[in-house]
C-alpha positions as CSV (number, residue, x, y, z in Angstrom):
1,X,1.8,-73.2,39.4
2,X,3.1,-70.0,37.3
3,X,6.5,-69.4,37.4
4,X,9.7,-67.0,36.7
5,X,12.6,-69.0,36.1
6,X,16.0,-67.8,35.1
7,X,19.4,-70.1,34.5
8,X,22.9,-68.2,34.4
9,X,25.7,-70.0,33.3
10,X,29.1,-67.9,33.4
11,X,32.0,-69.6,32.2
12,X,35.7,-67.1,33.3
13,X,38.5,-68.4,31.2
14,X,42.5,-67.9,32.2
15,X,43.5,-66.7,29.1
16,X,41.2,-66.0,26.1
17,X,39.4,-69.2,24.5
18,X,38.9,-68.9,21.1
19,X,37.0,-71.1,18.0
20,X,34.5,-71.8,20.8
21,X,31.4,-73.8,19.2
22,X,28.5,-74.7,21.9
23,X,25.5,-76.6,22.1
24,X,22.6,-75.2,24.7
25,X,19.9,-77.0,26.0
26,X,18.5,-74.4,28.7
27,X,15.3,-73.7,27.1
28,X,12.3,-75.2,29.3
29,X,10.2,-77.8,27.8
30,X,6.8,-78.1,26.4
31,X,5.1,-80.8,28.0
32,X,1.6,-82.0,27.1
33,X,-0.7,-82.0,30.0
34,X,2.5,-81.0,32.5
35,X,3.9,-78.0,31.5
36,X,3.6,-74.7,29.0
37,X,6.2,-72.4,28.1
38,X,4.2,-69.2,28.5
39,X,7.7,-66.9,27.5
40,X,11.7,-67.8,27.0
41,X,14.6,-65.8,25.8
42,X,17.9,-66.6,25.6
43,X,21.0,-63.9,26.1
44,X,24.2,-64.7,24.9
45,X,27.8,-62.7,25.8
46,X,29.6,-61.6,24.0
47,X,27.0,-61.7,20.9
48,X,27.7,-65.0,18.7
49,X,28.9,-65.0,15.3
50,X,27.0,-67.8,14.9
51,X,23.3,-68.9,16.1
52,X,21.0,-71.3,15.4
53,X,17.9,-73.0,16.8
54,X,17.2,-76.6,16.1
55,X,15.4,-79.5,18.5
56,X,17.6,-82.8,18.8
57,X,16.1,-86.4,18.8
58,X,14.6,-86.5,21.9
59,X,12.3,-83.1,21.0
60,X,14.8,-81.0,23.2
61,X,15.1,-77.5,22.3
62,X,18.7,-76.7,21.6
63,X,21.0,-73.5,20.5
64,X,24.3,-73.5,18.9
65,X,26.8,-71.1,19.1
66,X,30.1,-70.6,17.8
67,X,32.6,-67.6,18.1
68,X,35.2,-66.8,15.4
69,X,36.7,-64.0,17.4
70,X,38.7,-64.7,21.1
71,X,36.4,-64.1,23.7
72,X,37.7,-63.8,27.6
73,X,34.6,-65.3,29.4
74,X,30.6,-66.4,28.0
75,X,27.7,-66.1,29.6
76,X,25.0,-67.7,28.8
77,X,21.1,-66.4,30.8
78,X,18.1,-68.2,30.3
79,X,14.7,-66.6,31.0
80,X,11.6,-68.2,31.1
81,X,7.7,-68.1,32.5
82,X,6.4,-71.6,32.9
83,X,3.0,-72.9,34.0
84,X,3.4,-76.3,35.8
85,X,1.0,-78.7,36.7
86,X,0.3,-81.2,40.1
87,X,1.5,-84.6,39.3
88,X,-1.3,-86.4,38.9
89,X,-2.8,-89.0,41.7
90,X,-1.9,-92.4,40.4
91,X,-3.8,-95.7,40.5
92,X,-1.3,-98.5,39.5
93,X,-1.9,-100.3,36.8
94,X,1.1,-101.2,35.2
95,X,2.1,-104.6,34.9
96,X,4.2,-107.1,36.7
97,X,8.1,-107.6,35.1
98,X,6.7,-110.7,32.8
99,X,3.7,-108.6,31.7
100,X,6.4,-105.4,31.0
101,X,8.7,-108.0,28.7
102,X,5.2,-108.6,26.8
103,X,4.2,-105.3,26.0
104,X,7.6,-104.4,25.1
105,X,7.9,-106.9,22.9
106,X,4.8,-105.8,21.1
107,X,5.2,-102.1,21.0
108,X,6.4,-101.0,17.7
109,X,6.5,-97.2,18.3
110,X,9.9,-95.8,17.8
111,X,9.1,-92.1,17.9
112,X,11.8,-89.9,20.3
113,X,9.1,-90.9,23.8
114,X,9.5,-94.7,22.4
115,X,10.8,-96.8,25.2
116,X,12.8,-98.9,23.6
117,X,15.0,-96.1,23.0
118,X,15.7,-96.2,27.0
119,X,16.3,-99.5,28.0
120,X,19.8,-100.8,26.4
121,X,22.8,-99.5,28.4
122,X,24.1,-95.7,27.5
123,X,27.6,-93.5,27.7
124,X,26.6,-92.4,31.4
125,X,24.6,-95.6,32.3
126,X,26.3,-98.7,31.5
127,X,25.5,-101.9,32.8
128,X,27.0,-102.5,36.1
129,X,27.1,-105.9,38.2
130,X,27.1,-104.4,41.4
131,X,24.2,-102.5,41.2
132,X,22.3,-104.7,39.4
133,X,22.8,-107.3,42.5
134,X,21.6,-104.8,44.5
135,X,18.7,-103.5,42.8
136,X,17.4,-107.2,42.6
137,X,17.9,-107.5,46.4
138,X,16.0,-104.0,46.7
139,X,13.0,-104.9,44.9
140,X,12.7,-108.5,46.2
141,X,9.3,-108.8,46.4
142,X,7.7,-105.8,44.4
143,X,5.5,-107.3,41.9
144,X,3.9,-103.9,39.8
145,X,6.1,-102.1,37.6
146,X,5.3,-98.8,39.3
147,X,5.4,-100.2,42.5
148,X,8.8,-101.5,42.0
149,X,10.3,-97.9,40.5
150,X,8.9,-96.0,43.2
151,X,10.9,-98.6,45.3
152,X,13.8,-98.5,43.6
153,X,13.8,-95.0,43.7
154,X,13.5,-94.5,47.0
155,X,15.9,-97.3,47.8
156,X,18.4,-95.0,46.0
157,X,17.7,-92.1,48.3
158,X,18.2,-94.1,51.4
159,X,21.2,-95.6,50.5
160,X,23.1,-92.8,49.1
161,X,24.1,-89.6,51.0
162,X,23.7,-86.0,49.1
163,X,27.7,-84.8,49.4
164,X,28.1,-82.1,46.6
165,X,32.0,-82.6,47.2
166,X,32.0,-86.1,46.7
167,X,31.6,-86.2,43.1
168,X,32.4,-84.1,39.8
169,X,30.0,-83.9,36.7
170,X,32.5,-86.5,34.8
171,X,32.3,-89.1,37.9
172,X,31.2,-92.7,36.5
173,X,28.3,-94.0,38.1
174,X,30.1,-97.1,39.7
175,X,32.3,-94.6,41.6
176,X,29.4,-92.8,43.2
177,X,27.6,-95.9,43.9
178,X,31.1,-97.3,45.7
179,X,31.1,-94.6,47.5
180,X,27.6,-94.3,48.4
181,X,27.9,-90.4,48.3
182,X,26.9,-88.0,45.5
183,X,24.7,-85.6,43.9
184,X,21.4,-85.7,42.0
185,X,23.4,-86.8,38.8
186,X,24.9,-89.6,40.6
187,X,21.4,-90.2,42.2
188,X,19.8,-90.4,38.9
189,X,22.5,-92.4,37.0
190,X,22.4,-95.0,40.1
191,X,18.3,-95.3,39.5
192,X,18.8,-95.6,35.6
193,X,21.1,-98.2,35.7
194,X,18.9,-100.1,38.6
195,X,15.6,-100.0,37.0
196,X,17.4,-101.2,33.2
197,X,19.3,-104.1,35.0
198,X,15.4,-104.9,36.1
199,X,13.8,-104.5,32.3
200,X,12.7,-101.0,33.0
201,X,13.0,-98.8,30.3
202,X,14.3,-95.3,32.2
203,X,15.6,-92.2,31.0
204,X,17.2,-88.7,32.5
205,X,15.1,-85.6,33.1
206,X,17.4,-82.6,33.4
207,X,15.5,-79.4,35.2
208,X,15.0,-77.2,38.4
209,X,13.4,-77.1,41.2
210,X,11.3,-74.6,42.8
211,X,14.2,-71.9,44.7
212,X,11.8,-71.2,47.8
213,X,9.0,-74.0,49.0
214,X,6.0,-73.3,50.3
215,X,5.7,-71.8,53.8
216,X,5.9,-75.3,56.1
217,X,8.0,-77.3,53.7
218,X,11.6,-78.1,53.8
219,X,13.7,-77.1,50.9
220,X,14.4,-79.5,48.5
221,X,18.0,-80.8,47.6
222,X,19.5,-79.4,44.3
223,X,17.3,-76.3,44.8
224,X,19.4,-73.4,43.0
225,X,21.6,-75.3,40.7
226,X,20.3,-77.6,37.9
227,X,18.6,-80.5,39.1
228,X,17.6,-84.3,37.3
229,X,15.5,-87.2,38.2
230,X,14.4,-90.1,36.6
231,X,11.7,-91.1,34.2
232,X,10.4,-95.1,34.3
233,X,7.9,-96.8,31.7
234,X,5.7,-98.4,33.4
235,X,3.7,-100.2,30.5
236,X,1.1,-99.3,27.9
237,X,-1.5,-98.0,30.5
238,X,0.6,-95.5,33.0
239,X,3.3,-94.3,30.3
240,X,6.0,-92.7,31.7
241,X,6.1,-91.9,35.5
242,X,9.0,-89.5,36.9
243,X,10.4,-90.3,40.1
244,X,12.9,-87.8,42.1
245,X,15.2,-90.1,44.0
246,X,17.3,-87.2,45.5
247,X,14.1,-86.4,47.5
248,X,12.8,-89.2,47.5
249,X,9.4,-88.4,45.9
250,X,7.6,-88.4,42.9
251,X,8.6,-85.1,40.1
252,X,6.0,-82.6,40.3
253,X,5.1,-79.2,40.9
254,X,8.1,-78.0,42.2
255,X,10.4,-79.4,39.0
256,X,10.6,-77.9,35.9
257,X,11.8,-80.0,32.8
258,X,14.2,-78.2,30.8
259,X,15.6,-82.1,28.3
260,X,15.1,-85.5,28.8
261,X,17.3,-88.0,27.2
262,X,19.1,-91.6,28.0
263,X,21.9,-90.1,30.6
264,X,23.3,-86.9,31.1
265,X,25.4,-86.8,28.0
266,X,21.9,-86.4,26.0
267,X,21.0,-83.5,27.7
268,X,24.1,-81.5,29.5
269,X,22.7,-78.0,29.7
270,X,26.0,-76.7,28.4
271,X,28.6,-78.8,25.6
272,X,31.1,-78.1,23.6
273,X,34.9,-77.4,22.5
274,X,37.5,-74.0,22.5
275,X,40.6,-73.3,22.2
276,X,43.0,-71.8,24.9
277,X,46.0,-72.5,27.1
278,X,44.5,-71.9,30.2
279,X,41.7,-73.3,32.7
280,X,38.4,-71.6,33.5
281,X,35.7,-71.8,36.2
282,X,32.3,-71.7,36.2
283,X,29.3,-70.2,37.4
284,X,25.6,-71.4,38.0
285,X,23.0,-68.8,39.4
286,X,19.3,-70.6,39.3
287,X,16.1,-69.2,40.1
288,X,12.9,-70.7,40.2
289,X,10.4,-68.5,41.7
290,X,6.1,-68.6,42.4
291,X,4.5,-65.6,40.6
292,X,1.3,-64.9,43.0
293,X,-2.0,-63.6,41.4
């Protein structure tokens, strides 16, 4: 699938912000196999006084910012061109939750795709009693890693309801999970923290989804607004496997991976600190739309 993707970020601030310093990870990923970054630019307003281009840990591509000068509002536009692949069909061969210990135990790879860099507890994902006593009662039974992600995953979907007013992007996981309520984030920290308390190594994929489906298809939730799911390592053989609890399927053609990281605090599309005595609000305008031959 060829696509024209495009990420606006306004942010309007009461009373001019100044010493603003920002760290941007908009840009789309290059993914072996997955995904190819045909094009991307990156507009910035007003024009930085400082810029620079780096990629982090995890091989996300990043942009920092910083303004000496007051500024009354940034905006920040992301345009890309993207050819994604299908997922591909999967034949399960990942092990069972002793053979997982095993292989992890052997695996000395510590490169940024390393999974022992996703299974300890994070900022956004910390261990959690409650859903770990759940996530053993979801998966009672599952014996293949895979098998018991995709279950796990899905578990997620059916117990939560999508309620974009239920949470905010600071809410702790154990909040949304009380609740039962949320957003993709929530979805995705809920799944993480499920699938660790389980020996799962599983990490966050922040990206979009396609804007319009396919004629016949519902729309997806999170559609026009950033949008995350989760990645699980399912052992030596399979790799890493990406599962979309929100919609309760696997990631493919329809998402685009912009950063991938432990949590959402590795890859928050927009961070940073300023100066003013006033609020501001913000402004997300996403498009992800099919270029036709």
């Amino acid at each position: 699938m060829l696509y024209d993707v495009s990420v606006k970020i306004t942010y309007d601030y009461e009373t001019t912000a100044d010493a603003g310093r920002h760290l941007l990870r908009l840009m789309p990923a290059d993914v072996p196999g997955q995904q190819r970054v045909i094009a991307c630019s990156m507009t910035v307003s007003p024009q930085p006084d400082e810029r620079m281009r780096r990629t982090d840990f995890f091989g996300n591509a990043c942009e920092e910012i910083a303004y000496r000068q007051p500024v009354g509002d940034t905006v920040f536009h992301m345009r890309a061109r993207i050819e994604r692949g299908e997922a591909d069909q999967v034949l399960d061969v990942s092990p069972g939750q002793a053979g997982l210990v095993h292989e992890l135990a052997t695996l000395r790879a510590i490169g940024d795709r390393s999974p022992h860099h996703f299974l300890a507890p994070s900022r956004r994902a910390p261990d959690n009693p409650d859903i770990a006593r759940w996530a053993a009662e979801a998966s009672s039974g599952v014996t293949s890693t895979f098998a018991l992600a995709a279950s796990l995953c899905n578990a997620v979907h059916d117990a939560m309801t999508f309620d974009a007013t239920a949470t905010a992007v600071d809410t702790p996981v154990e909040a949304a999970f009380a609740q039962r309520r949320g957003v993709c984030q929530d979805y995705t920290h809920i799944a993480i923290v499920a699938l660790r308390s389980l020996g799962i190594p599983s990490g966050y994929v922040s990206g979009l989804l396609r804007t319009i489906p396919p004629e016949g298809e519902e729309r997806l939730e999170g559609a026009d607004a950033m949008h995350a799911w989760v990645m699980a390592w399912c052992g030596n053989e399979m790799g890493w496997v990406e599962f979309d609890p929100t919609n309760r399927m696997r990631a493919g053609a329809d998402h685009v991976v912009i950063a991938r990281g432990r949590d959402y605090f590795d890859v928050a599309p927009v961070k940073g600190l300023l100066r003013s005595s006033g609020g501001q609000k913000t402004r997300q305008e996403v498009d992800v739309v099919e270029v036709l031959a």
